[in-house]
C-alpha positions in Angstrom: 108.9 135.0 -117.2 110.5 131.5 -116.0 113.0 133.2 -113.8 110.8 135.9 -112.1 108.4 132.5 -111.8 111.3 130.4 -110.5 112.6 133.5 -107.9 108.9 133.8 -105.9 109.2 130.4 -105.6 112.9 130.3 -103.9 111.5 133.6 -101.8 108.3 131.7 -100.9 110.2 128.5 -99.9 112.7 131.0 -97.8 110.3 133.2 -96.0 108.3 130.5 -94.8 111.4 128.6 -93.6 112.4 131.7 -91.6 109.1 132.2 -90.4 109.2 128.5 -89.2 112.3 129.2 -87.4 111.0 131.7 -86.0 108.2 130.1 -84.4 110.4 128.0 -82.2 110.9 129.2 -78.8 113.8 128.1 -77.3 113.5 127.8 -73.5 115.5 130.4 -71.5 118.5 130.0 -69.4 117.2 131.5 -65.5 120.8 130.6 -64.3 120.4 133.8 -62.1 117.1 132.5 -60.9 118.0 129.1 -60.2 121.1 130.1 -57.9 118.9 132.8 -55.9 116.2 129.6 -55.6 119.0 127.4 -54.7 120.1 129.8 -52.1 116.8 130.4 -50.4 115.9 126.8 -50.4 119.3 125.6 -48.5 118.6 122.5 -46.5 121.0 122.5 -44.3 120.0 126.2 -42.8 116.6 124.8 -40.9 115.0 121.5 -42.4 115.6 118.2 -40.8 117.4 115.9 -43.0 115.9 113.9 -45.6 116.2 110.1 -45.9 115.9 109.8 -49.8 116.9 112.2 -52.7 113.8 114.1 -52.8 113.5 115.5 -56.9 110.5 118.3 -56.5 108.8 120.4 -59.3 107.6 123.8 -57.7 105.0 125.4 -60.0 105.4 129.2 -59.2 104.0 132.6 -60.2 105.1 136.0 -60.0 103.1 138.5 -58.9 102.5 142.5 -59.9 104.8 143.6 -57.1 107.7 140.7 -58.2 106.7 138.3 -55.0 106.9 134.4 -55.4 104.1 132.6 -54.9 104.2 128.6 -54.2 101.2 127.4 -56.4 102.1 123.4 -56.1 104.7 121.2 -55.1 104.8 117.5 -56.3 105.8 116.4 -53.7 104.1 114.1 -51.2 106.3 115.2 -48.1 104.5 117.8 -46.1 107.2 118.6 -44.3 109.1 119.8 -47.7 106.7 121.2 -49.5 106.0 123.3 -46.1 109.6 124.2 -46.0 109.5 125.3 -49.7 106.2 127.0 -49.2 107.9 128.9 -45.9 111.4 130.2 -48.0 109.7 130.8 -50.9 106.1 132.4 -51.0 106.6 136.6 -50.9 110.1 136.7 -51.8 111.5 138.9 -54.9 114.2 137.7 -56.6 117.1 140.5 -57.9 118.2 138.7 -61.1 115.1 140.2 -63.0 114.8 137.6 -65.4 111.2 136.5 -64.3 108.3 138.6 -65.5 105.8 139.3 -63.5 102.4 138.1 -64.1 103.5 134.7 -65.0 103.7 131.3 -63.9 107.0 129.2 -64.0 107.8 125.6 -63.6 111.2 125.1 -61.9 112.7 121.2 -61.0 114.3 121.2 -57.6 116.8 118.6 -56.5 117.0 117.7 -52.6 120.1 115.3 -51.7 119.8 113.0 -49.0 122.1 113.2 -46.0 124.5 110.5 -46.7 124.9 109.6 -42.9 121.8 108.3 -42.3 
């Protein structure tokens, strides 16, 4: 009677530590995503250059039909967060790894032009 007692305990203690595992999400890897992002938002095709290194968080969501939308930048240059409104709003991504429906949060780093 000890040992059946003594084994629901060890399967308790193990099924709720695999059930606690499996509550963590691990964040996924977009690196797809981020290179088709980093190719649409290339500077250097059509925006002026920038005077500081600019670090901007674009919230985004996906709609139905896979289109982009630009629901905020933080940034407080207009003429950026125009520019990342204008090469990103109604474009679909080919990686796939974005559902649609859903928002995303991605960080996106502007470099200065180092000859001003």
């Amino acid at each position: 009677m000890k040992n059946s007692i003594v084994l629901l305990v060890i399967a308790m203690i193990m099924n709720v530590t695999f059930v606690s595992a499996k509550i963590l999400d691990p964040r996924k890897n977009y690196a797809n995503t981020t290179q088709e992002l980093a190719k649409l938002l290339d500077p250097e095709s059509t925006m002026g250059s920038l005077e500081n290194d600019e670090k901007v968080v674009v919230e985004l969501l996906v709609t139905q039909t896979g289109e982009l939308i630009v629901i905020n930048t933080s940034t407080d240059n207009e003429e950026l967060s125009n520019y990342i409104k204008d090469n990103l709003n109604y474009k679909k991504l080919s990686s796939g790894e974005l559902s649609e429906g859903k928002g995303y949060v991605f960080v996106v780093n502007f470099k200065a032009d180092p000859n001003l």
